[in-house]
Structures are given as structure tokens and as C-alpha cells.
C-alpha positions in Angstrom: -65.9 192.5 -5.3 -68.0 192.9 -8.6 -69.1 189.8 -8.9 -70.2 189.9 -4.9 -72.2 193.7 -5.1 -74.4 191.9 -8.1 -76.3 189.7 -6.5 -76.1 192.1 -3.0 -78.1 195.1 -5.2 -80.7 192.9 -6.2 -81.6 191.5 -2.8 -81.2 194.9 -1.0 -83.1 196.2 -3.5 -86.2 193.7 -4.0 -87.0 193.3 -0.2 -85.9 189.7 -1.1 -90.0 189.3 -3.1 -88.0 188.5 -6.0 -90.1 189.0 -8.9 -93.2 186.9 -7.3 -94.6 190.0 -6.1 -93.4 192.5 -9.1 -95.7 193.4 -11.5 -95.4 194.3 -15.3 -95.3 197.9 -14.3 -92.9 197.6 -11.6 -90.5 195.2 -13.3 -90.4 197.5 -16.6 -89.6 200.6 -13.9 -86.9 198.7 -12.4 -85.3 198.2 -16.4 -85.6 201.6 -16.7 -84.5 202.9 -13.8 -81.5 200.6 -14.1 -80.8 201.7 -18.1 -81.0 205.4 -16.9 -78.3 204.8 -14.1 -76.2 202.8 -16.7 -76.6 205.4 -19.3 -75.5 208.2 -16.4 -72.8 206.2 -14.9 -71.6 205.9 -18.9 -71.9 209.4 -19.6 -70.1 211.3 -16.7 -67.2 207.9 -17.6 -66.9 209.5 -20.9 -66.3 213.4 -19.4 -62.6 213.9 -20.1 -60.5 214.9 -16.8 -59.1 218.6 -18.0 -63.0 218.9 -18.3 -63.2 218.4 -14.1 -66.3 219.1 -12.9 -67.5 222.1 -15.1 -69.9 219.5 -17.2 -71.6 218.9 -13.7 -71.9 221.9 -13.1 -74.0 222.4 -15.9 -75.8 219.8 -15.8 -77.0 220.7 -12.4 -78.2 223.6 -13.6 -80.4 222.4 -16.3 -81.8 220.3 -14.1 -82.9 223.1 -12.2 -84.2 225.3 -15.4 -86.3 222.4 -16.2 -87.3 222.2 -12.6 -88.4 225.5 -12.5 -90.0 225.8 -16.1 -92.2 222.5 -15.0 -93.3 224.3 -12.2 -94.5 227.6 -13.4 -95.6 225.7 -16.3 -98.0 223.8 -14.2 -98.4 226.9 -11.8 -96.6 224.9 -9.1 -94.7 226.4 -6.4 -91.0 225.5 -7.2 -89.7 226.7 -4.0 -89.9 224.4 -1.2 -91.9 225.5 1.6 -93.3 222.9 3.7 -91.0 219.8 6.0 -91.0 217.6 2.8 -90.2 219.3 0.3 -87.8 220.5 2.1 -86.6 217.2 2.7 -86.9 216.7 -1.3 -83.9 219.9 -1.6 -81.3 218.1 0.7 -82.0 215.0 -0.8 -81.1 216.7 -4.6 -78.5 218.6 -3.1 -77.4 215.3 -1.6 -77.6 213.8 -5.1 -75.7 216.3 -6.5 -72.8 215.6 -4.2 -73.1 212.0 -4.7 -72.6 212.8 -8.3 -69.4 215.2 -8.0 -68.3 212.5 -6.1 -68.7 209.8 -8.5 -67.2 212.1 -11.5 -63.9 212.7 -8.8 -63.8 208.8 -8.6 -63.8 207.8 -12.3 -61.6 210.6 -13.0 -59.3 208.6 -10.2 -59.7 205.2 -11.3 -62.3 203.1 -13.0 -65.4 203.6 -14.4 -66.7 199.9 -13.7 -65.6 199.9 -9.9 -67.1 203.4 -9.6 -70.7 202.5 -10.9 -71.0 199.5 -9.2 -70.7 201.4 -6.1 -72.4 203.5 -6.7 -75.1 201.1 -7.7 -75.0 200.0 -3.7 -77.3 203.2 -3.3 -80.3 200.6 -2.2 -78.3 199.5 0.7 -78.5 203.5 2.8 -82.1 204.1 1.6 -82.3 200.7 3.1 -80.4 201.4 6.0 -81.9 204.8 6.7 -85.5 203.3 6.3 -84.6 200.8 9.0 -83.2 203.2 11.3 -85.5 206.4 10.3 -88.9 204.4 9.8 -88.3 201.5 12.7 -88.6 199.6 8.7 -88.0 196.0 9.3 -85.0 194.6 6.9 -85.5 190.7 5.7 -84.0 188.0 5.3 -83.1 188.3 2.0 -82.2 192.1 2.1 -79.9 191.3 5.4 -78.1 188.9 3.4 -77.7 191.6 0.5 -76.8 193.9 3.3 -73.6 191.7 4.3 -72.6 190.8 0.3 -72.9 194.8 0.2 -70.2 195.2 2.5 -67.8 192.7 1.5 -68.0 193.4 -1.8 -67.3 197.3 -0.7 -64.5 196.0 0.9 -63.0 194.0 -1.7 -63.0 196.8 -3.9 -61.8 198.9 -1.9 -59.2 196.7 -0.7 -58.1 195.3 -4.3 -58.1 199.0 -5.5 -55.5 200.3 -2.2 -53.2 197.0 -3.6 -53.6 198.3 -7.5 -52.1 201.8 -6.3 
């Protein structure tokens, strides 16, 4: 199942270009991007259980200090008023519960099989851009799409036989 959602995140994720259409700036995004999930996904691993959720907790609140600071800082409205920033809250709080959980899972079982799913997160904004946007899905990304779910359910079927 890991070796199966590898190759389905990057085709979900690249549109199926590859890097023939990536430039310097896009590919050194995509590195970092990919180093701060890995760093994340590391972090939360390393939260001990009897610590539950507590380090979440305030995490999520520092991120919305900073948040706040940032905008008054640059005399920004930090409370969302119109449709898409609206949109921008439920996807945080979404994110938030995504995160909580991810921490639930790794305290359950193992770090590696919990951040590679949740490295599969290309696959809804894919999914929701196809059925949201009338967004067309490729080839390659279709392919991704089907490795996606088989190597969801591989692990999730080699996991129910581990317990």
C-alpha cells in the first residue's frame, strides 16, 4: 500500500505535466511544501499519547494569534466577511480536524501509514475541483486517482489483519 500511494501522489498531484511544465519556482515550492508536511507529520508522531490532543490544541491557537497579529499588523480585516473568506474559515477549521484526526491515528498505530495517507490530500482537492469546478481530471491524474484507492485499501486492509 506504501509503495502503491507514492507514485499515486505524485500524478494526482502534477496534473500528470511531470516536471516539463514546472518551473524553478514551482518545483522548489513543491520541496518545500513537501519538507513542511514531513516535518508536521514528524512532529505531531513524536507527541506522546498521555499528552492526547492538548499540544493541538495549542498549536491551533497560535496559529490563530499569529493570524490575528499579521492582520492588524497590516491593518487587515482578520474576521472573515465576504463568501471566500468565508470559505478560507471552514477550510482551516477543516484542517484542524484533519489534523486531530491524524494525531488520533498515530496515537492508534503508525506514524508511516498515517502520513502517507494523509499525504493522499491531492486526491479530494482533486476530486472536489472535478466535481465543484466541472475541472477536467487527466490521464495521468485518473491513473493516480485509482493507485490512490488501492493503496488506501491496502492499508487499510493490511492494518484490520495487523489488529
Amino acid at each position: 500500500g506504501l509503495l502503491t500511494a507514492l507514485p499515486a501522489i505524485w500524478l494526482v498531484s502534477n496534473g500528470g505535466s511531470g516536471l516539463r511544465g514546472a518551473s524553478h519556482a514551482d518545483v522548489v515550492n513543491g520541496l518545500l511544501a513537501g519538507l513542511g508536511f514531513g516535518t508536521q507529520f514528524a512532529a505531531l508522531g513524536q507527541i506522546p499519547e498521555q499528552g492526547g490532543l492538548i499540544p493541538l490544541a495549542v498549536s491551533q491557537v497560535v496559529s490563530v494569534v499569529a493570524i490575528v497579529m499579521g492582520a492588524l499588523v497590516l491593518s487587515a480585516p482578520w474576521v472573515p466577511r465576504d463568501r471566500f473568506s468565508q470559505l478560507g474559515a471552514v477550510a482551516g477549521l477543516l484542517a484542524g480536524v484533519a489534523t486531530v484526526c491524524f494525531q488520533l491515528a498515530v496515537q492508534d498505530g503508525l506514524l508511516t501509514l498515517a502520513a502517507v495517507v494523509a499525504s493522499l490530500y491531492p486526491v479530494v482537492t482533486v476530486l472536489l475541483a472535478a466535481m465543484v469546478l466541472r475541472g477536467r481530471i487527466g490521464r495521468a491524474q485518473g491513473v493516480g486517482l485509482a493507485l490512490a484507492a488501492t493503496a488506501i485499501t491496502l492499508i487499510a486492509t493490511s492494518r484490520t489483519a495487523m489488529a
